[in-house]
gemmi code that builds the backbone of each chain (N, CA, C; Angstrom):
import gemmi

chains = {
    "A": [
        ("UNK", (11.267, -14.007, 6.028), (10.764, -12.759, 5.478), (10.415, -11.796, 6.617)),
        ("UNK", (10.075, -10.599, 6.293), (10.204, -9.210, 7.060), (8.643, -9.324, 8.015)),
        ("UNK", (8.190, -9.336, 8.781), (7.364, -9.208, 9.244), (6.828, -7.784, 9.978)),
        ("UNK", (5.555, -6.987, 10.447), (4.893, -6.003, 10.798), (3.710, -6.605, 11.212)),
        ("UNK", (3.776, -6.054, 12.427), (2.142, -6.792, 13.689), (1.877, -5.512, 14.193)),
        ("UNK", (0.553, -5.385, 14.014), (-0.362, -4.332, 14.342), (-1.744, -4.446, 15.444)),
        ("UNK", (-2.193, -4.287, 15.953), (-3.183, -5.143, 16.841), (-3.940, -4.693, 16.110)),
        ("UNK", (-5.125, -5.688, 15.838), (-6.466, -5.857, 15.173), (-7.402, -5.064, 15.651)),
        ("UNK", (-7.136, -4.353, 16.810), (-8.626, -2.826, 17.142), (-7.951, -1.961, 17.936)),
        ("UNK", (-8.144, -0.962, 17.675), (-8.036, -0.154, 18.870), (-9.345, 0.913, 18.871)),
        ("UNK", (-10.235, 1.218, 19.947), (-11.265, 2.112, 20.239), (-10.158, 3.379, 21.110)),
        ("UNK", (-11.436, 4.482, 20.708), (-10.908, 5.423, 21.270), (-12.422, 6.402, 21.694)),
        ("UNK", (-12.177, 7.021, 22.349), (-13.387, 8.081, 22.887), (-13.161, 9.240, 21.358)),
        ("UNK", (-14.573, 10.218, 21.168), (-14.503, 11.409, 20.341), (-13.393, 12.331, 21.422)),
        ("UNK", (-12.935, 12.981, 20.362), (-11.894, 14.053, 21.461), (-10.217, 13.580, 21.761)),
        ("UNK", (-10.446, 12.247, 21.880), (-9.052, 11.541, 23.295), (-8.185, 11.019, 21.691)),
        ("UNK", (-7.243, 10.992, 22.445), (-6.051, 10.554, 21.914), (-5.859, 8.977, 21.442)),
        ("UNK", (-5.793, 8.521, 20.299), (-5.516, 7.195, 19.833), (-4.078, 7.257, 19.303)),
        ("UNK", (-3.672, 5.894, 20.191), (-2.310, 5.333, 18.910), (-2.150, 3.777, 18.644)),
        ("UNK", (-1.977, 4.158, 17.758), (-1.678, 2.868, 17.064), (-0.283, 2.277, 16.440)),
        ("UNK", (0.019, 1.027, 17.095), (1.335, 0.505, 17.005), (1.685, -0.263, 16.129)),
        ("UNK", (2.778, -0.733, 15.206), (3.198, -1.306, 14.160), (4.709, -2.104, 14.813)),
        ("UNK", (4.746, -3.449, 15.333), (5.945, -3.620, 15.759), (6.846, -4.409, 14.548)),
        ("UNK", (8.092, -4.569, 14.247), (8.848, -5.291, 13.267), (9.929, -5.310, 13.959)),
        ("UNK", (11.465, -6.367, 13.714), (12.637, -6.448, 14.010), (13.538, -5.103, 13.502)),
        ("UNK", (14.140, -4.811, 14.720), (14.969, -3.074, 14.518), (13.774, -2.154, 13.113)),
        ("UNK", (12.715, -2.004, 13.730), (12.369, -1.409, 12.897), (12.819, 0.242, 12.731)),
        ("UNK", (13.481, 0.694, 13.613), (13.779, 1.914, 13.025), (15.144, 2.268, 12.367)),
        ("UNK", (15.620, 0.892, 11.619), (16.794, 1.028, 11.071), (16.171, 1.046, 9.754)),
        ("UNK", (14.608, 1.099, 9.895), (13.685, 1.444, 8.437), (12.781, 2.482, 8.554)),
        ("UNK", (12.219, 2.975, 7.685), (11.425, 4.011, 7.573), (10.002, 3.480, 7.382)),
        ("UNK", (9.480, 3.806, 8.185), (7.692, 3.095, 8.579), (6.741, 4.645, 7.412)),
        ("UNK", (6.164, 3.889, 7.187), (4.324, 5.013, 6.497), (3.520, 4.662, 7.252)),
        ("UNK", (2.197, 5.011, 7.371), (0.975, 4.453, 7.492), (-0.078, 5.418, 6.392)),
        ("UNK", (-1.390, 4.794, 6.223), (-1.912, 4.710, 5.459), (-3.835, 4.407, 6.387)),
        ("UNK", (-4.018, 4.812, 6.108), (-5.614, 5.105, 6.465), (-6.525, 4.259, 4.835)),
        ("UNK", (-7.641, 3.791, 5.511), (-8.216, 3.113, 4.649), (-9.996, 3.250, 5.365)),
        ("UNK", (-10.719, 4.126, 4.582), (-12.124, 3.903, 4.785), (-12.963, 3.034, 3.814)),
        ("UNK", (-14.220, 2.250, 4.824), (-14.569, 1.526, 3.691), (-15.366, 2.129, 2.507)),
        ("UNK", (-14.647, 1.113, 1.549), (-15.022, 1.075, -0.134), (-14.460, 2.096, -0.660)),
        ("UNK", (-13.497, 2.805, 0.305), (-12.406, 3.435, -0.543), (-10.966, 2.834, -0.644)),
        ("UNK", (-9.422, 3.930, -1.462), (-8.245, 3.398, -1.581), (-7.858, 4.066, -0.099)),
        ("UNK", (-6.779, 3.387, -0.340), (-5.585, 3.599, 1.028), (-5.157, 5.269, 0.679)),
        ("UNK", (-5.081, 5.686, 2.213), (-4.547, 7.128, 1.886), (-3.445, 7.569, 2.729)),
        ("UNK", (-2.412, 7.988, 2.070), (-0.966, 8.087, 3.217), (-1.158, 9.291, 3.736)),
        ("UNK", (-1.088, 8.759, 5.152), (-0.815, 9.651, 6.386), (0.317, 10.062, 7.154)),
        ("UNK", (1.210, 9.481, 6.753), (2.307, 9.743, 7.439), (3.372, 8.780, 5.978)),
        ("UNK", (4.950, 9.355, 6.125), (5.925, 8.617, 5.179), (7.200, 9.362, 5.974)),
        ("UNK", (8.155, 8.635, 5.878), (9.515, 8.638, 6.260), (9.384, 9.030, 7.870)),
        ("UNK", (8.269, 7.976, 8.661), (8.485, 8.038, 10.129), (7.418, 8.859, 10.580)),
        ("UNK", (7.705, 10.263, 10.074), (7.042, 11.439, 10.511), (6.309, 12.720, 10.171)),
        ("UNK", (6.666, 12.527, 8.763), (6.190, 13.360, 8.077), (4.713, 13.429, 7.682)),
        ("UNK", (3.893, 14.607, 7.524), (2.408, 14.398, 7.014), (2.369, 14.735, 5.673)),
        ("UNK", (1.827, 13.877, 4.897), (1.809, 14.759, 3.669), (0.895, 16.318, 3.466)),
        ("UNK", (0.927, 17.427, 2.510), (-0.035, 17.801, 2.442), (-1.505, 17.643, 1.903)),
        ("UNK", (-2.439, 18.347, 3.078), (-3.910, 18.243, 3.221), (-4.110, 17.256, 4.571)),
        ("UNK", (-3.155, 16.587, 5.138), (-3.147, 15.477, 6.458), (-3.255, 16.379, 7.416)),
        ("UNK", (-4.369, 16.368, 8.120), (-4.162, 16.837, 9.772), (-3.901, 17.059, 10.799)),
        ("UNK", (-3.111, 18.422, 11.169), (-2.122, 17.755, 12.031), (-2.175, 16.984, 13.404)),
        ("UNK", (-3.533, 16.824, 13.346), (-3.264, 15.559, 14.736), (-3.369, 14.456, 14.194)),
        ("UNK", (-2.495, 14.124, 13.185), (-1.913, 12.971, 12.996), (-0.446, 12.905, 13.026)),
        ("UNK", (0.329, 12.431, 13.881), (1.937, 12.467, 14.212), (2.327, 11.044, 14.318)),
        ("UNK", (3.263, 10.545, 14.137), (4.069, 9.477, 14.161), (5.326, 9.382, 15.072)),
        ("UNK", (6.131, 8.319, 15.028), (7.240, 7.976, 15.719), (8.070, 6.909, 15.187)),
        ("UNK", (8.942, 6.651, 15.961), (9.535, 5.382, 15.205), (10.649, 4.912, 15.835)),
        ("UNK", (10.673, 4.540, 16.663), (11.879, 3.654, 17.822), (11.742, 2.130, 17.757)),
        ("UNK", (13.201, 1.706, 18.120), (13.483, 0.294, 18.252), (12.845, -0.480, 17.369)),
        ("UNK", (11.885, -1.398, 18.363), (11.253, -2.289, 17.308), (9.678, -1.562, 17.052)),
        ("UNK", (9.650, -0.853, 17.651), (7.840, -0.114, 17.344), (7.857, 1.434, 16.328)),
        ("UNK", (6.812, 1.345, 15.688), (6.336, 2.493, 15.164), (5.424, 2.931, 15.526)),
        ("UNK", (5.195, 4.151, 15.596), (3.192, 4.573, 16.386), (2.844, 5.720, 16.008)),
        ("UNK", (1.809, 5.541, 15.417), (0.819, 6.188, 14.949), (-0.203, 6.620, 16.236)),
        ("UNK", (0.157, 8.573, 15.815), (-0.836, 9.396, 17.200), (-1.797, 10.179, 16.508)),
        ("UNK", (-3.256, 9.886, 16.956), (-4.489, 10.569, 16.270), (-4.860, 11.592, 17.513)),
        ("UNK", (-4.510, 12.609, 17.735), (-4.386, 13.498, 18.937), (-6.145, 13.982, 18.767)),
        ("UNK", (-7.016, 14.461, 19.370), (-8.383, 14.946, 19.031), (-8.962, 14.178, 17.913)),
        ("UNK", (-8.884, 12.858, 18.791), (-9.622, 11.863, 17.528), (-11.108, 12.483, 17.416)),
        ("UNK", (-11.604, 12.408, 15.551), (-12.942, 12.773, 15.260), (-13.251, 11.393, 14.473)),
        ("UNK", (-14.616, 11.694, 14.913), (-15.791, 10.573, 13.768), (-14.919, 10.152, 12.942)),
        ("UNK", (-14.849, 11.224, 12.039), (-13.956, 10.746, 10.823), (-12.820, 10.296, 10.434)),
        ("UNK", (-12.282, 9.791, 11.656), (-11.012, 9.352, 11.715), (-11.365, 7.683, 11.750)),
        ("UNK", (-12.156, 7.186, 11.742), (-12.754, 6.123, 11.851), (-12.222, 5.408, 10.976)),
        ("UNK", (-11.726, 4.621, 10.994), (-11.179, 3.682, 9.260), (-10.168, 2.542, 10.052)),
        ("UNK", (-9.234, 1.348, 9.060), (-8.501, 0.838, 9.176), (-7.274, 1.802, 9.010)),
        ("UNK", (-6.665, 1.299, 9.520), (-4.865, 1.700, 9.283), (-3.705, 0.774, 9.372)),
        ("UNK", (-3.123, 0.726, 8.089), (-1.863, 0.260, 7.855), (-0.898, 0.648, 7.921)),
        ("UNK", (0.203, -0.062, 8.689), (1.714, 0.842, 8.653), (2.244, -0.288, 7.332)),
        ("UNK", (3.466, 0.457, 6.536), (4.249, -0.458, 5.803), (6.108, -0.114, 6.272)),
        ("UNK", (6.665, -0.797, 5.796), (8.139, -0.356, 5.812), (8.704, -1.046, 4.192)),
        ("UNK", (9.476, -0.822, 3.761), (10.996, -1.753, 3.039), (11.599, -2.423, 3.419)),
        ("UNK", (11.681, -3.557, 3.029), (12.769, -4.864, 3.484), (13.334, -4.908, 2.429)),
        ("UNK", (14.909, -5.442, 2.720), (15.551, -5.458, 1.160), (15.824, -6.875, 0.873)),
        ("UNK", (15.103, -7.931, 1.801), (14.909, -9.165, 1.095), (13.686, -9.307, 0.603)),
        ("UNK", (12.556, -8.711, 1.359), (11.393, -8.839, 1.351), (10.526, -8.314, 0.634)),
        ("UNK", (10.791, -6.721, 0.137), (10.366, -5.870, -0.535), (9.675, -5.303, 0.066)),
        ("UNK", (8.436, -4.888, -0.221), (7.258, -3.897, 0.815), (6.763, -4.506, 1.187)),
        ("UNK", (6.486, -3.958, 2.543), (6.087, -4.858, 3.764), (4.744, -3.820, 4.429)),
        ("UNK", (3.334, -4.801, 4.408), (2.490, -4.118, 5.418), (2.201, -4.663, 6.032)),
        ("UNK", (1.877, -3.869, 7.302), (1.069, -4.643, 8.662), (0.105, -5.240, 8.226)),
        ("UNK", (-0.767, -5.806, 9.295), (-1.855, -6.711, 8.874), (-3.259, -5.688, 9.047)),
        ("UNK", (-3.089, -4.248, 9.902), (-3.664, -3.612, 9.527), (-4.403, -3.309, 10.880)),
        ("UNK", (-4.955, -1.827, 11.799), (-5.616, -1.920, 13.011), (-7.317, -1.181, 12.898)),
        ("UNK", (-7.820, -1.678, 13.052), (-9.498, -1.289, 12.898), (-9.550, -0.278, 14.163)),
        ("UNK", (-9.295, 1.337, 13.622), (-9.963, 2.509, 14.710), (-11.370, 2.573, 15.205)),
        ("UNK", (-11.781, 2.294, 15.935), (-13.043, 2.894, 16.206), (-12.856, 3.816, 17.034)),
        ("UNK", (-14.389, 4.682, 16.729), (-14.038, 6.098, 17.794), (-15.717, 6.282, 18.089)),
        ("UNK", (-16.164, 6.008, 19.541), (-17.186, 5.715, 19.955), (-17.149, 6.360, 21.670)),
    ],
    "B": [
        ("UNK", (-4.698, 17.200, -12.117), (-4.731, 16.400, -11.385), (-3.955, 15.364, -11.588)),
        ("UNK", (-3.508, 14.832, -10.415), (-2.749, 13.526, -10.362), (-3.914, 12.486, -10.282)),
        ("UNK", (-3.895, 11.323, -11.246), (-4.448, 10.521, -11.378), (-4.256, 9.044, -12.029)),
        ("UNK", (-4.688, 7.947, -10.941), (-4.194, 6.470, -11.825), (-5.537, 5.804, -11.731)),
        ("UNK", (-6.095, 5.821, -13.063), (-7.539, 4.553, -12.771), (-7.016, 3.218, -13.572)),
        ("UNK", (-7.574, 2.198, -12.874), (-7.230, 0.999, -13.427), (-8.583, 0.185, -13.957)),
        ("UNK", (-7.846, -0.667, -15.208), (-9.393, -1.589, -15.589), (-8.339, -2.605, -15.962)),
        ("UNK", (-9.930, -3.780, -16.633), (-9.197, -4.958, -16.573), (-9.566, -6.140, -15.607)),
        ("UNK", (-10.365, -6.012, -14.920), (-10.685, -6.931, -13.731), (-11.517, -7.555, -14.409)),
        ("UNK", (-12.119, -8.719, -13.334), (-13.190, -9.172, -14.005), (-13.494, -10.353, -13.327)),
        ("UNK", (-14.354, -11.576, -13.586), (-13.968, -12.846, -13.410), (-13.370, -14.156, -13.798)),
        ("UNK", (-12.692, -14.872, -13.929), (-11.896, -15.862, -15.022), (-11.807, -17.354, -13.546)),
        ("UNK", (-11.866, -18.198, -14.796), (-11.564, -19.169, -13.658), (-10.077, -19.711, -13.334)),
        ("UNK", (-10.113, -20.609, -12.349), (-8.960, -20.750, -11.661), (-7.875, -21.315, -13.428)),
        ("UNK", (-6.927, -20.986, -13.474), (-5.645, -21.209, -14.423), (-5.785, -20.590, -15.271)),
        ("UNK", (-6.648, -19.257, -15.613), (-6.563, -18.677, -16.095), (-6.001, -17.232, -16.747)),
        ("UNK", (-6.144, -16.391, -17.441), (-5.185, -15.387, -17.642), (-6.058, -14.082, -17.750)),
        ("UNK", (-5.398, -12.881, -16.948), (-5.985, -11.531, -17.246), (-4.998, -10.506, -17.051)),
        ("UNK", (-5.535, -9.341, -17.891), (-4.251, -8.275, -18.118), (-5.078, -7.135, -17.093)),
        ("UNK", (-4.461, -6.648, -16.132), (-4.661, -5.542, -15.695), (-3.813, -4.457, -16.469)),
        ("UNK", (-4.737, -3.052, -16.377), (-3.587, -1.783, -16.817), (-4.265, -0.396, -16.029)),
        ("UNK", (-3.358, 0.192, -15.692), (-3.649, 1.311, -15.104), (-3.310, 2.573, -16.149)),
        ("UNK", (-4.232, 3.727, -16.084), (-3.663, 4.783, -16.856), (-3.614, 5.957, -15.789)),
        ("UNK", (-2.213, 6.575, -15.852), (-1.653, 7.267, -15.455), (-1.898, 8.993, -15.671)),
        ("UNK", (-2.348, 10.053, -15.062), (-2.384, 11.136, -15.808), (-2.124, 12.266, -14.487)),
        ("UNK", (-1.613, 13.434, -14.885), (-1.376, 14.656, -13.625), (0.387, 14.762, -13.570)),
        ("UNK", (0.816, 13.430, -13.407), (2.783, 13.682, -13.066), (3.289, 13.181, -14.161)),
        ("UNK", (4.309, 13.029, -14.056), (5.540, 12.162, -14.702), (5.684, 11.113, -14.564)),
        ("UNK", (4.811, 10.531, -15.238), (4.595, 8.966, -15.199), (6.335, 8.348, -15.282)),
        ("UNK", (6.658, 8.693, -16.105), (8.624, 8.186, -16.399), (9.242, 8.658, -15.226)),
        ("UNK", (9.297, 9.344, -14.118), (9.407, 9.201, -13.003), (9.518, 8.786, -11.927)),
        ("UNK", (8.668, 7.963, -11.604), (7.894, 7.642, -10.764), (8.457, 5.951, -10.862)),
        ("UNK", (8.504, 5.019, -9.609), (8.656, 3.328, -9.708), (7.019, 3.609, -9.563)),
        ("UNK", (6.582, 2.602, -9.705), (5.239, 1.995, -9.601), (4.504, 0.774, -9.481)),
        ("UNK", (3.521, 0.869, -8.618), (3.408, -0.539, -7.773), (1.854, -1.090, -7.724)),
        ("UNK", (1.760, -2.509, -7.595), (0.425, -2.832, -7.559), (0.616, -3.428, -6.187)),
        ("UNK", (-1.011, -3.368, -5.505), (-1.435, -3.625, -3.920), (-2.660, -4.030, -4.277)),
        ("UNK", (-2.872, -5.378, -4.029), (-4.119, -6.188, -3.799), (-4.651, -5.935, -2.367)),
        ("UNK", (-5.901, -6.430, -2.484), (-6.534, -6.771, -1.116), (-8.035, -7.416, -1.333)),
        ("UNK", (-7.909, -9.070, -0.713), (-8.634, -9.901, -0.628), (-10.055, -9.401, 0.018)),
        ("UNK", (-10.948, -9.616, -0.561), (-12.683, -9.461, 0.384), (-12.534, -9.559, 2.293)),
        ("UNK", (-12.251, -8.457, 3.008), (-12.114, -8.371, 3.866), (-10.971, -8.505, 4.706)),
        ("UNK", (-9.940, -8.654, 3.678), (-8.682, -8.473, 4.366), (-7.681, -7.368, 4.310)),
        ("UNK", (-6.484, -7.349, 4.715), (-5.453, -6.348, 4.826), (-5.199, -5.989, 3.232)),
        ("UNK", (-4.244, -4.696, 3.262), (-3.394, -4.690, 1.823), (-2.182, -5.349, 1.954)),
        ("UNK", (-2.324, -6.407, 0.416), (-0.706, -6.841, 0.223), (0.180, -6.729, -1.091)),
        ("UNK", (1.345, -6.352, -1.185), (2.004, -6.223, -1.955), (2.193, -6.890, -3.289)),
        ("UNK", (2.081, -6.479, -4.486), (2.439, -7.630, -5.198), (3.391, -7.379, -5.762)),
        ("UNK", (3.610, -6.197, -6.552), (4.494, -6.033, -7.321), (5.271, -4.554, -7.823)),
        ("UNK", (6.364, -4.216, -8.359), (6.671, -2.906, -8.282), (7.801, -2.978, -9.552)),
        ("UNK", (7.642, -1.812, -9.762), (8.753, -1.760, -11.251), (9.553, -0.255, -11.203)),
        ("UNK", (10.192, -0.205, -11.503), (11.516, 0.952, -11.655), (11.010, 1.836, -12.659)),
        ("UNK", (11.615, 3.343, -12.487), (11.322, 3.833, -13.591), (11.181, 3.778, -15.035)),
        ("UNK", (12.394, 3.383, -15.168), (12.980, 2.214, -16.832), (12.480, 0.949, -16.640)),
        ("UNK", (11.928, 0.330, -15.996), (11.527, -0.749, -15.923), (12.711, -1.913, -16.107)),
        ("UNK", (14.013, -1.500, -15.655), (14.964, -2.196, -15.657), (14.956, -2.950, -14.396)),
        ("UNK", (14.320, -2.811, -13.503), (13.759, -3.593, -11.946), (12.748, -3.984, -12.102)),
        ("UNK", (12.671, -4.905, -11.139), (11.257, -4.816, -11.107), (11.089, -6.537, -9.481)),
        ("UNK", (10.067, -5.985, -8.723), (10.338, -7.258, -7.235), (8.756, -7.535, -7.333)),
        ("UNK", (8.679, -8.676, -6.883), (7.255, -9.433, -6.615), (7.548, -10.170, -5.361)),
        ("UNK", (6.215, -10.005, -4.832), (5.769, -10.929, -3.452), (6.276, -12.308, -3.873)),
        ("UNK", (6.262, -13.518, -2.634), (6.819, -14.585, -3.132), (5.873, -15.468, -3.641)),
        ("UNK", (4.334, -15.190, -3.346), (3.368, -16.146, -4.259), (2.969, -15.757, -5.376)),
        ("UNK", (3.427, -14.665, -6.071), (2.775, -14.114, -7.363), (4.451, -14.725, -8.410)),
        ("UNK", (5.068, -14.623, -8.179), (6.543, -14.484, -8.673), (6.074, -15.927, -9.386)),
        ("UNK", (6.670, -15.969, -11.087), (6.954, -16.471, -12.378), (5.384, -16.297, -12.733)),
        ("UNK", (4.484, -16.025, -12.219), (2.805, -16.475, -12.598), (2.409, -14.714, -12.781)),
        ("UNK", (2.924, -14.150, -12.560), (2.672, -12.640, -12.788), (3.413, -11.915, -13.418)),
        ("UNK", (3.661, -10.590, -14.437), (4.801, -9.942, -14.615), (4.124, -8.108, -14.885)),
        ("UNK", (4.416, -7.525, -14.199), (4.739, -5.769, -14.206), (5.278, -5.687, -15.080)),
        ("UNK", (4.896, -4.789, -15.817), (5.299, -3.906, -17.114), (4.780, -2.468, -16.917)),
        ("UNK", (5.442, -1.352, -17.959), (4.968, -0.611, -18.018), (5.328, -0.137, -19.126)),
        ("UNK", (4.800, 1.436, -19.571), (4.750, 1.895, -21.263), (4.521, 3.318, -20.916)),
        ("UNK", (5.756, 3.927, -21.363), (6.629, 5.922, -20.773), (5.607, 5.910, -21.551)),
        ("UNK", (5.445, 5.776, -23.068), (4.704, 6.422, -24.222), (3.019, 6.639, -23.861)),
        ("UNK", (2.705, 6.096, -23.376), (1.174, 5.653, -23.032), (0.522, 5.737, -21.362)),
        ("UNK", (1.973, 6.367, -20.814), (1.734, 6.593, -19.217), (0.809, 5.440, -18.135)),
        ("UNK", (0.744, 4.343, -19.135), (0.367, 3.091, -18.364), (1.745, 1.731, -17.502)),
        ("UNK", (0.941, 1.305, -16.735), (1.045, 0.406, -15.880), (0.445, -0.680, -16.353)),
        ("UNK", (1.405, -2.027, -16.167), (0.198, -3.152, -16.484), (0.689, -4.388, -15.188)),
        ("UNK", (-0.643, -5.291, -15.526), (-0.212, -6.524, -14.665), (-0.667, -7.781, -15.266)),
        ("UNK", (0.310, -8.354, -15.981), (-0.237, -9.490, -16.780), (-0.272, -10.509, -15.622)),
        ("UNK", (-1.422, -11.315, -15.622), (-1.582, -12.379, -14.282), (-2.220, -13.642, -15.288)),
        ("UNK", (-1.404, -14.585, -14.591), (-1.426, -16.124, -15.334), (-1.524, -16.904, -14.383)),
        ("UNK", (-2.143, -17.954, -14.746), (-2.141, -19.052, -13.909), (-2.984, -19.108, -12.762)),
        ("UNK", (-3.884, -18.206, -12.840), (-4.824, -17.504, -12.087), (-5.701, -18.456, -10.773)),
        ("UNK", (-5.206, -18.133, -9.045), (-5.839, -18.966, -8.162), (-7.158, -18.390, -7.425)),
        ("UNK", (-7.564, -19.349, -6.908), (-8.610, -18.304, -5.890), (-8.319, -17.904, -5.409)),
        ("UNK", (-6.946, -17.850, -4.383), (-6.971, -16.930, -3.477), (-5.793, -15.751, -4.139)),
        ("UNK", (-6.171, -15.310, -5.555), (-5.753, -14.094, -6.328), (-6.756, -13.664, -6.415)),
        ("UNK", (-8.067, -13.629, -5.815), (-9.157, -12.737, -5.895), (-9.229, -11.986, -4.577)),
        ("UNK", (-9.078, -10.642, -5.660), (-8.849, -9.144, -4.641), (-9.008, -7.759, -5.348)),
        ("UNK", (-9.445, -6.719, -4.600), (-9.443, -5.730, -5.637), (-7.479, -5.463, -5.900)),
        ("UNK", (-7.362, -4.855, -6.665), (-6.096, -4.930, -7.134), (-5.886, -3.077, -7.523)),
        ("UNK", (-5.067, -2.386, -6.684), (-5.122, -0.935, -6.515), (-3.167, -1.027, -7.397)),
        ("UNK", (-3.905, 0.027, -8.432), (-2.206, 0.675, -8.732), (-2.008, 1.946, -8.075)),
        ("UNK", (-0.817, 2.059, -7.733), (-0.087, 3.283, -6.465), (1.366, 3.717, -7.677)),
        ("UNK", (1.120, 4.990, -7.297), (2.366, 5.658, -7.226), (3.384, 5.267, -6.219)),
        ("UNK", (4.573, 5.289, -6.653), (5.722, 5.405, -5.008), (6.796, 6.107, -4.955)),
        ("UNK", (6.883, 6.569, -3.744), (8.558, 8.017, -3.801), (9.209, 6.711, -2.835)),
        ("UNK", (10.700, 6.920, -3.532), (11.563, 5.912, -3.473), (12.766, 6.486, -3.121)),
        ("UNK", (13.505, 6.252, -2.284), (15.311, 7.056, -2.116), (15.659, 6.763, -1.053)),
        ("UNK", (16.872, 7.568, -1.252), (17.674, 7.270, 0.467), (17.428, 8.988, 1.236)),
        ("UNK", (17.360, 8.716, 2.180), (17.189, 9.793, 3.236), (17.815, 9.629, 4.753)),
        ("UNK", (18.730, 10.440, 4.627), (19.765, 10.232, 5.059), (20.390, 8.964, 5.439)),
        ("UNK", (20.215, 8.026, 6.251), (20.869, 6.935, 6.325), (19.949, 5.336, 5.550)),
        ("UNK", (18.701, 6.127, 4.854), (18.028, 4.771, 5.062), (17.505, 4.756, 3.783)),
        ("UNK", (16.886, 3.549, 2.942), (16.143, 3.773, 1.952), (14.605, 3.659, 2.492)),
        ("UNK", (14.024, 4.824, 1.618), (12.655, 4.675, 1.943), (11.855, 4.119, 0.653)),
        ("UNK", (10.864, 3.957, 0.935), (9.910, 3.149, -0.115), (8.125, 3.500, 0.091)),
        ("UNK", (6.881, 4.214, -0.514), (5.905, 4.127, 0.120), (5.443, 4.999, -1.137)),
        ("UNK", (4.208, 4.887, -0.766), (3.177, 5.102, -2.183), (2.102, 6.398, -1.828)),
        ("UNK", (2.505, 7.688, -2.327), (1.367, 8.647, -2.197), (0.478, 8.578, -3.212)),
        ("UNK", (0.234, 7.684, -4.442), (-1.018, 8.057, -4.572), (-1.572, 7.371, -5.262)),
        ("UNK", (-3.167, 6.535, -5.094), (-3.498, 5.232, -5.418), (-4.874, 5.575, -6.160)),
        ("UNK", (-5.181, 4.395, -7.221), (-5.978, 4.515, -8.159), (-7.728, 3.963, -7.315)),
        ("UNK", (-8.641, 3.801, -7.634), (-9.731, 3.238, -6.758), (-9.806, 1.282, -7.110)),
        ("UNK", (-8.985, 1.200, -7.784), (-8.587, -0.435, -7.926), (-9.533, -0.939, -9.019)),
        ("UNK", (-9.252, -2.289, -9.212), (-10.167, -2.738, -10.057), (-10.340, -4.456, -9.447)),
        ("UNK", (-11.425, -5.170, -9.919), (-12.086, -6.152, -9.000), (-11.745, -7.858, -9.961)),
        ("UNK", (-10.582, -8.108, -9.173), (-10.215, -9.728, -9.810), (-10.799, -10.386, -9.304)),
        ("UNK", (-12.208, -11.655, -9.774), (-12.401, -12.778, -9.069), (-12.162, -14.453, -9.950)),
        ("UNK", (-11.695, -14.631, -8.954), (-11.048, -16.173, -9.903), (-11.984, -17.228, -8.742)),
        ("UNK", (-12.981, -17.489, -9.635), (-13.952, -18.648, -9.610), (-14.403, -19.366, -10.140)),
        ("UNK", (-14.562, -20.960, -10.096), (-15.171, -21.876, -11.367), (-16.519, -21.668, -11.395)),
    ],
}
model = gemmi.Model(1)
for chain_id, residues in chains.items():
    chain = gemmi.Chain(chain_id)
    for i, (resn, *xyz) in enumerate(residues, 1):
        res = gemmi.Residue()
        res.name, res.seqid = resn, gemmi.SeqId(i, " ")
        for name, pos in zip(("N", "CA", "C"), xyz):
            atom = gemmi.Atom()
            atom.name, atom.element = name, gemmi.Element(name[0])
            atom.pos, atom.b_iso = gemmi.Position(*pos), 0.0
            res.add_atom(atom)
        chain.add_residue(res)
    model.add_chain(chain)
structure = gemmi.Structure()
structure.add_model(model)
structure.setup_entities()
């Protein structure tokens, strides 16, 4: 089955730049999301088809999507950017596929 | 507004049976594939299940598959999740999502803009 590895933390300073990585096999022969998750709330998409933001998303939130990595860029990370984040993709044996998920802190 | 709240949760013990349903309101529910995403007391989100517009599809994770089944109802703009056979480690809140689905340019995409606040399965004796 399809696998997605995410590292379990990443810290970042208020202000500085965070990214966060999603690796899978040829993953960019798929289309990666990610998804923001604060606690005791739902998941909220931040990014879909690689790069795109939906609207009301901020734009220092940007994406990428080469080889085997995807990455998620929080450019002028704020407080409130604070949450978990999940990348997912499509597998067409596997079906939907999410990372295991990276805990932002911003301190 | 676009909106999916779900009920139906609850507690039941292990081999047991519960109907989740989500109600749908704001889009085109007949539109739309639609998908359920669990997530265990402190863990990641995981996939369970997803159904086609017509509900002529429909894919499940590989531990829910014959013990679970997705349905849905155009008339009534609901989602459901009949769950049987019910384990402990099927206790999770259980979120229904919208999903935009297609090919773009070379690839199919798959991913969910917009999710309900879940509802709370615990399977305990």
């Amino acid at each position: 089955s399809y696998e997605l590895t995410q590292p379990p933390s990443v810290s970042v300073s208020p202000g500085q730049t965070a990214s966060i990585t999603c690796s899978g096999d040829k993953l960019d022969d798929k289309y990666a999301c990610w998804y923001q998750q604060k606690p005791g709330q739902s998941p909220v998409l931040v990014i879909y088809q690689d790069t795109k933001r939906p609207s009301g998303i901020p734009e220092r939130f940007s994406a990428s999507n080469s080889g085997n990595t995807a990455t998620l860029t929080i450019s002028g990370t704020q407080p409130m950017d604070e949450a978990d984040y999940y990348c997912q993709a499509w597998d067409y044996s596997t079906g939907v596929v999410f990372g295991g998920g990276t805990k932002l802190t911003v301190l | 507004e676009v909106q999916l709240v779900e009920s139906g949760g609850g507690l039941v013990q292990p081999g047991g049976s519960l109907r989740l349903s989500c109600a749908a309101s704001g889009f085109t529910f007949s539109n739309s594939w639609m998908s359920w995403v669990r997530q265990a007391p402190g863990k990641g989100l995981e996939w369970v299940a997803n159904i086609k517009q017509d509900g002529s599809e429909k894919y499940y994770v590989d531990s829910v598959r014959g013990r679970f089944t997705i349905s849905r109802d155009s008339a009534k703009n609901s989602l459901y999740l009949q769950m049987n056979s019910l384990r402990v480690e099927d206790t999770a809140v259980y979120y229904c999502a919208r999903a935009q689905s297609g090919y773009y340019t070379r690839y199919y995409y798959y991913y969910m803009d917009v999710w309900g606040k879940g509802t709370t399965v615990t399977v305990s004796s």
